[in-house]
Residue frames as a rotation matrix with the C-alpha (Angstrom) as fourth column:
UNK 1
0.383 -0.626 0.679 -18.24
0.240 0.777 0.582 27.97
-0.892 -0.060 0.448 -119.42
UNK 2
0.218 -0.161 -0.963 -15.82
-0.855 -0.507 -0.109 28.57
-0.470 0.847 -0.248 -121.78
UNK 3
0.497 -0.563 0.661 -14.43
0.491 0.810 0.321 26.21
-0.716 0.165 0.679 -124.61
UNK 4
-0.064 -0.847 -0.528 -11.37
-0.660 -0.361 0.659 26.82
-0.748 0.391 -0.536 -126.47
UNK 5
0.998 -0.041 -0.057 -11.00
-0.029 0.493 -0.869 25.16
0.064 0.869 0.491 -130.12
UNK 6
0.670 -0.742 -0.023 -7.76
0.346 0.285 0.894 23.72
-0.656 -0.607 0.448 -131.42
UNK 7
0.818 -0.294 0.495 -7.20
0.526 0.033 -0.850 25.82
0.233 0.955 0.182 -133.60
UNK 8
0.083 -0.963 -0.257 -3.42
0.917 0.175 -0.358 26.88
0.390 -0.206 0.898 -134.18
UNK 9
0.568 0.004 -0.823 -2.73
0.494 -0.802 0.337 30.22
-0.658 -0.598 -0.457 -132.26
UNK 10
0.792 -0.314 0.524 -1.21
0.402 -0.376 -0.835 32.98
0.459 0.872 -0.171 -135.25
UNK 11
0.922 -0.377 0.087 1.07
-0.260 -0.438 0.861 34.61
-0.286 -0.816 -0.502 -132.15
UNK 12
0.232 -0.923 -0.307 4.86
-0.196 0.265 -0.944 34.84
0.953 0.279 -0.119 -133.17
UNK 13
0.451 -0.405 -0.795 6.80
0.665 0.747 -0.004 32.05
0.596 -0.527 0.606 -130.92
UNK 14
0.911 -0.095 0.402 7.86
-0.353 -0.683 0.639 33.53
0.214 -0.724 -0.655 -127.83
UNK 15
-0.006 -0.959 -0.282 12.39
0.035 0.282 -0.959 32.83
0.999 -0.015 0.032 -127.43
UNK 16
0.946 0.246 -0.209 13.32
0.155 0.223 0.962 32.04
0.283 -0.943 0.173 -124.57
UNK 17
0.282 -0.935 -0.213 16.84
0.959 0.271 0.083 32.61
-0.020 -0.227 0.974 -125.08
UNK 18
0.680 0.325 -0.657 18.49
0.614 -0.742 0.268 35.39
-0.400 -0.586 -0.704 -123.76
UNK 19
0.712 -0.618 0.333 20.81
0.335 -0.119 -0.935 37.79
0.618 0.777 0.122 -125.66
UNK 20
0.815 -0.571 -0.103 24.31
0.038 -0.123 0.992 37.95
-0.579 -0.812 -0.078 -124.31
UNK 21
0.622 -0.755 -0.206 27.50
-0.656 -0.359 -0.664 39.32
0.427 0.548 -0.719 -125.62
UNK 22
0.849 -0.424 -0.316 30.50
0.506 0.479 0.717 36.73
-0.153 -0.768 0.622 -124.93
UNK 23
0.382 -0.818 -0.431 34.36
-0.770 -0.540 0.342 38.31
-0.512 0.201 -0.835 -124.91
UNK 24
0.056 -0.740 -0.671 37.14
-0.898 0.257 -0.358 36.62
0.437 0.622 -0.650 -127.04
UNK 25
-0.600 -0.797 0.077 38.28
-0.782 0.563 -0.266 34.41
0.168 -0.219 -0.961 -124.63
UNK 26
-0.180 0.496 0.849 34.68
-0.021 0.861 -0.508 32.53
-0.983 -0.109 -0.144 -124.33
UNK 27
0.824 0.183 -0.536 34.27
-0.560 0.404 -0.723 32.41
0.085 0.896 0.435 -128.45
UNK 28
-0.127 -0.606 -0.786 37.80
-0.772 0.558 -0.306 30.91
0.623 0.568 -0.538 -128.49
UNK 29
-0.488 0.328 0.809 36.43
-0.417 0.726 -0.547 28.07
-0.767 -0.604 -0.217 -125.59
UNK 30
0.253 0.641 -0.725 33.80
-0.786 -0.301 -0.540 27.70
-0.565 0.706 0.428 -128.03
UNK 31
0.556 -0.475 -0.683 35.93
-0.683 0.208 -0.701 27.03
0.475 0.855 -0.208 -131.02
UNK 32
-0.403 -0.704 0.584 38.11
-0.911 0.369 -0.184 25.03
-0.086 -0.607 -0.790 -128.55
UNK 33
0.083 0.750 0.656 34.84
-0.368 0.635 -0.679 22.61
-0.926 -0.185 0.329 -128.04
UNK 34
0.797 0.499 -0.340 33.90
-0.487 0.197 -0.851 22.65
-0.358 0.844 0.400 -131.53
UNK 35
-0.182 -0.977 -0.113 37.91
-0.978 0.192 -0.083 21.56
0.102 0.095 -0.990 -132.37
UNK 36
-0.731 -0.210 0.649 37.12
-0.612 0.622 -0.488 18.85
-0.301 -0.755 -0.583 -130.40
UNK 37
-0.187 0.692 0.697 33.82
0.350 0.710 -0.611 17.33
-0.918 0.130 -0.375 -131.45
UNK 38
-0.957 -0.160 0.241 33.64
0.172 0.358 0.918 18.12
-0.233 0.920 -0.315 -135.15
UNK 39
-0.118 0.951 0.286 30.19
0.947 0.021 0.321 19.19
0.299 0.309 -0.903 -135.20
UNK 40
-0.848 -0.147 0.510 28.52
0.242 -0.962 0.126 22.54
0.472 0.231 0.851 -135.42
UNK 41
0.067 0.969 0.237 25.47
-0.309 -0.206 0.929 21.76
0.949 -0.136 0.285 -134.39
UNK 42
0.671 0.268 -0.691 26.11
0.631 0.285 0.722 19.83
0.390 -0.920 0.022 -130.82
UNK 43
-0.771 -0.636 -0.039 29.26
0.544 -0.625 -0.559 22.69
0.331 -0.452 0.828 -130.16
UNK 44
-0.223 0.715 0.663 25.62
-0.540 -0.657 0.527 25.41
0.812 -0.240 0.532 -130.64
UNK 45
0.006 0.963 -0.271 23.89
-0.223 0.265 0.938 22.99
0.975 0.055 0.216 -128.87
UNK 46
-0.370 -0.655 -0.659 26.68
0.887 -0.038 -0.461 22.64
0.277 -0.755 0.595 -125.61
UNK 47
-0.784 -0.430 -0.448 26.42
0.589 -0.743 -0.318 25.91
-0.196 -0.513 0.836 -125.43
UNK 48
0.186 0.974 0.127 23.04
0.855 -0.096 -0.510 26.85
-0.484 0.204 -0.851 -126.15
UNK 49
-0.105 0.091 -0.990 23.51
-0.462 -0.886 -0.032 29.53
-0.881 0.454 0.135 -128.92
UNK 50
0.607 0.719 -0.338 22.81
-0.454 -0.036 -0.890 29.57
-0.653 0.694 0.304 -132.64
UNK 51
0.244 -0.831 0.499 25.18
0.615 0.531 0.583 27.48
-0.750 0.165 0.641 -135.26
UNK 52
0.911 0.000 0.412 25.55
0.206 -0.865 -0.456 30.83
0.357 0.501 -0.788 -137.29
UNK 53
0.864 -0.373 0.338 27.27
-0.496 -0.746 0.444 32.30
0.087 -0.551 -0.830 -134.56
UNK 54
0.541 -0.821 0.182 29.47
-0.205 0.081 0.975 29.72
-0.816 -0.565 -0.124 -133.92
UNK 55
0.330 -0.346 0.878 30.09
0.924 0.308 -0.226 28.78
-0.192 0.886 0.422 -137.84
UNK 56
0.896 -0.022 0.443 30.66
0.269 -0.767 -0.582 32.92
0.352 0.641 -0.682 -137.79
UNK 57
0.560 -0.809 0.178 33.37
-0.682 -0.328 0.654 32.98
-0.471 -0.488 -0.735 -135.01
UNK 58
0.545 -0.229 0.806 34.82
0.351 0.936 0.029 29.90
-0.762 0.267 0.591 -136.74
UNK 59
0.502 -0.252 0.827 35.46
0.832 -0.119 -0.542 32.07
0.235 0.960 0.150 -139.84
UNK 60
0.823 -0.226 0.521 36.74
-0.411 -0.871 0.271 35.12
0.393 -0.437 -0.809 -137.49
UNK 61
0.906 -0.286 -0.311 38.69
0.412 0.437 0.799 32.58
-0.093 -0.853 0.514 -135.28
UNK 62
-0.041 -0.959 0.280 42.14
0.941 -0.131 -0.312 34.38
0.336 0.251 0.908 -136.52
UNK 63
0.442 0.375 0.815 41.12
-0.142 -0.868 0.477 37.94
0.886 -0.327 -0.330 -135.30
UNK 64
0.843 0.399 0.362 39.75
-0.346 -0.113 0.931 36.69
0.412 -0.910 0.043 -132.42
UNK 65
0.735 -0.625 -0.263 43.31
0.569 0.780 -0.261 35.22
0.368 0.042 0.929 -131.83
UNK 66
-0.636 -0.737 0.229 45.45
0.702 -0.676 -0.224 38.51
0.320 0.018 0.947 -131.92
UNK 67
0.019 0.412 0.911 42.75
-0.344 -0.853 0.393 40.43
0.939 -0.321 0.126 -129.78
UNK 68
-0.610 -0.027 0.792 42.45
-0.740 -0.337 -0.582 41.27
0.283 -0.941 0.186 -126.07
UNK 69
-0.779 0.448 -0.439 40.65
0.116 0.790 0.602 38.47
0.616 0.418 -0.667 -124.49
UNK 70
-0.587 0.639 -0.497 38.65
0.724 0.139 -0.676 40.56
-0.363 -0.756 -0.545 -122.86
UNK 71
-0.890 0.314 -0.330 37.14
-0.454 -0.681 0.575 42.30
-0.044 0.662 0.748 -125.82
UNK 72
-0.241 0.463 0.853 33.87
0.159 0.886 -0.436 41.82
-0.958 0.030 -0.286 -126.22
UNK 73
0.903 0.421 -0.081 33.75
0.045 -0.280 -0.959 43.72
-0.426 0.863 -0.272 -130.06
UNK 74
0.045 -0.824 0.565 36.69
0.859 0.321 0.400 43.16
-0.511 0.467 0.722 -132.66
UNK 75
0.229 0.350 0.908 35.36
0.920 -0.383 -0.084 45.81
0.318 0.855 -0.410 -135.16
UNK 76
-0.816 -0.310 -0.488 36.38
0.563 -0.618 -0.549 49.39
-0.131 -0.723 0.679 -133.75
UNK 77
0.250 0.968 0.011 33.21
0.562 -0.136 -0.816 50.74
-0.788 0.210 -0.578 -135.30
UNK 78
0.544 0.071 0.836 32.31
0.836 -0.136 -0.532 53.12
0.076 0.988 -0.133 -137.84
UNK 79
-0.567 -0.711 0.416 34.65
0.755 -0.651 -0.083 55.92
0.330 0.267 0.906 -139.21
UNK 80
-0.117 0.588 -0.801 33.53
0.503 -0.660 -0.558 59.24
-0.856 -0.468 -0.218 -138.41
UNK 81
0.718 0.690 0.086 32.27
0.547 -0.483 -0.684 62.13
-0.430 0.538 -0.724 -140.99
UNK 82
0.681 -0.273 0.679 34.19
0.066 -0.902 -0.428 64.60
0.729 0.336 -0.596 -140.26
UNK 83
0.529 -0.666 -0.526 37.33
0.841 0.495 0.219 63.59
0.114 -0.558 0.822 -138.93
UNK 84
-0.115 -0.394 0.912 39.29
0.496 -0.818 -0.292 66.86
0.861 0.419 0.289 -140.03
UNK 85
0.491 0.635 0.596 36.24
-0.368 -0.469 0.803 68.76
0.790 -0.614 0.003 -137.55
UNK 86
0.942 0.327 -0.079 36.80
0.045 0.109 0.993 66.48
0.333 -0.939 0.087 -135.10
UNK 87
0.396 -0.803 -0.446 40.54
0.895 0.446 -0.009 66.89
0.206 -0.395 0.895 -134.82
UNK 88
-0.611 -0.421 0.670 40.21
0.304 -0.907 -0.292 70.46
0.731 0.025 0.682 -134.84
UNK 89
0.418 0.892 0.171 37.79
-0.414 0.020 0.910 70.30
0.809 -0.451 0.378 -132.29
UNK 90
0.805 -0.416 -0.424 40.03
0.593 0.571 0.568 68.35
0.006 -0.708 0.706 -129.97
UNK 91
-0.372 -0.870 0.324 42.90
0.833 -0.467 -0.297 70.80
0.410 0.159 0.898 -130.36
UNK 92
0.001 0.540 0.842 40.54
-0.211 -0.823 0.528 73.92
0.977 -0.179 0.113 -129.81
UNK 93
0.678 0.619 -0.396 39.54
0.242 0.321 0.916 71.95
0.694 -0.717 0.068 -126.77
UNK 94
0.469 -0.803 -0.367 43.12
0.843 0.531 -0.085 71.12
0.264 -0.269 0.926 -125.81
UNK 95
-0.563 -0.475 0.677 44.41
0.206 -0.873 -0.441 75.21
0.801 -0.109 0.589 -126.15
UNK 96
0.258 0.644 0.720 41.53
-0.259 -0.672 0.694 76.26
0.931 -0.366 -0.006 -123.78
UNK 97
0.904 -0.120 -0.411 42.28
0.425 0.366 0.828 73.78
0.051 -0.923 0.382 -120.92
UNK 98
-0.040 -0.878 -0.476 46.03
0.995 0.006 -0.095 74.89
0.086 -0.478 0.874 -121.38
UNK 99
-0.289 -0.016 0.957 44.97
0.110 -0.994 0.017 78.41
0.951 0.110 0.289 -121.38
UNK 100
0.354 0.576 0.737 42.89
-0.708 -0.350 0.614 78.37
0.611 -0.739 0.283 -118.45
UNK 101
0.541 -0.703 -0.461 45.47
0.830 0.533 0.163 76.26
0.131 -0.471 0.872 -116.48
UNK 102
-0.554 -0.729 0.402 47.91
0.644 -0.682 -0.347 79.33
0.527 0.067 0.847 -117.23
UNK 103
-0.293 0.353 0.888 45.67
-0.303 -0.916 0.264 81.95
0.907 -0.191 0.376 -116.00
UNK 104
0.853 0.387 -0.350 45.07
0.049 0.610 0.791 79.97
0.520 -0.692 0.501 -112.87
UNK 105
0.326 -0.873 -0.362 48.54
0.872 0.425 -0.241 79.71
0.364 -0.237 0.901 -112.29
């Protein structure tokens, strides 16, 4: 027979919530809601996400306005290194296909 004590379990809390990316057009719903009821915390809580997130689209909410509403990233990412490289690289590329097009022909 076992017996278990009550003591508190150290184990980091297991989320249940699941990570999901929404597009534009469901942050500006969102912000729509939140418009509407004046509260950060029951807009998160509607919509079961964090009141960060929605207090961060909130400060974005102009962006997210003048993008595609089926973006789900605003940011195009990061710059590249060696842009220079890579545009000579894409040219290089660009002569070979029209070379070997020509010799085909």
């Amino acid at each position: 027979m076992v017996i278990r004590g009550n003591k508190s379990s150290k184990r980091s809390r297991v989320t249940l919530k699941k990570r999901r990316q929404w597009c534009v057009r469901e942050k500006l719903m969102v912000l729509h809601f939140l418009d509407r009821s004046n509260s950060v915390r029951a807009t998160a809580r509607h919509f079961d996400i964090e009141p960060s997130q929605v207090r961060d689209w909130r400060s974005k909410k102009d962006k997210l306005k003048t993008s595609a509403p089926h973006l789900l990233k605003i940011h195009k990412g990061r710059n590249p290194y060696f842009s220079d490289l890579e545009q000579e690289l894409a040219k290089w590329i660009m002569d070979c296909r029209a070379q070997s097009l020509e010799i085909w022909q």
